[in-house]
C-alpha positions in Angstrom: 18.1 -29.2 6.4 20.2 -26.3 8.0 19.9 -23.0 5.9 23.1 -21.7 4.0 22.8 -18.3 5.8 23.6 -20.7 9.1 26.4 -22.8 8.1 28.3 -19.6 6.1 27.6 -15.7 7.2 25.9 -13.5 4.0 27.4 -10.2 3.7 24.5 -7.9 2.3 25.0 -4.4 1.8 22.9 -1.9 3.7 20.8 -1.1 0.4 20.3 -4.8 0.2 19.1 -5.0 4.0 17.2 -1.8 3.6 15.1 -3.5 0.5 14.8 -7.1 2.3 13.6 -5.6 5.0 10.8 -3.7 2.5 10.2 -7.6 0.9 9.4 -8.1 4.3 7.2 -5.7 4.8 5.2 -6.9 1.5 5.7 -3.9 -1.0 6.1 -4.7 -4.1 9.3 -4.1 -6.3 7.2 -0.5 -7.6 6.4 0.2 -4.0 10.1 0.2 -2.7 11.5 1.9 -5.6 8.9 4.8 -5.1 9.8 4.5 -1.3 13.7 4.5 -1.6 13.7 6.8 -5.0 15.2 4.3 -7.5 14.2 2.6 -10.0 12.1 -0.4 -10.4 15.0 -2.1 -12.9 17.6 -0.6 -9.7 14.8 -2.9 -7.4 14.7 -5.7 -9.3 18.8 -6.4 -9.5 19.1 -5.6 -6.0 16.3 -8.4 -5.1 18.6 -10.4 -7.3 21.6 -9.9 -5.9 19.9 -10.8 -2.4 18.7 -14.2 -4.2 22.2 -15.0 -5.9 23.9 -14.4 -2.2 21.4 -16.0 0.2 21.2 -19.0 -3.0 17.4 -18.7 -2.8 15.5 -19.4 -6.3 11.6 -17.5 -4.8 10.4 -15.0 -2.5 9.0 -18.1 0.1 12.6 -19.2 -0.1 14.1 -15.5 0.5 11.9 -14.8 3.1 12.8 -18.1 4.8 16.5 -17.4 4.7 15.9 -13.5 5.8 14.2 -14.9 8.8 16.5 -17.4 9.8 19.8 -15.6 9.2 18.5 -12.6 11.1 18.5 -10.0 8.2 14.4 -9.8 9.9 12.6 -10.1 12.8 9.1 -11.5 13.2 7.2 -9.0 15.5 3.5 -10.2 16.7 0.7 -7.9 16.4 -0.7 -6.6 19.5 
């Protein structure tokens, strides 16, 4: 099954990269709005948003699709 992020470019916005990228990272929706200075409701539709473009229904799923249409990078330890 080839990813929707594949077969048709996702525009996200740089807030919506900047947050993926923190979803990434593991922080919770709390953590990134402390981090970024919004609010968790402002965290919560942006992480939405993400979902709704990269047509994901869960984090496994968003992860998946930010990995494979490059929004992140997988970097090994050590």
């Amino acid at each position: 099954m080839e990813s929707w992020s594949k077969t048709r470019p996702v525009s996200l916005t740089e807030r919506e990269r900047e947050i993926l990228q923190l979803v990434w990272g593991g922080l919770k929706n709390r953590e990134i709005g402390q981090r970024l200075k919004i609010s968790i409701k402002t965290v919560e539709a942006h992480r939405a948003n993400i979902m709704k473009k990269l047509r994901v229904s869960n984090a496994a799923q968003l992860l998946r699709e930010a990995l494979e249409g490059g929004y992140v990078h997988f970097r090994r330890a050590g």
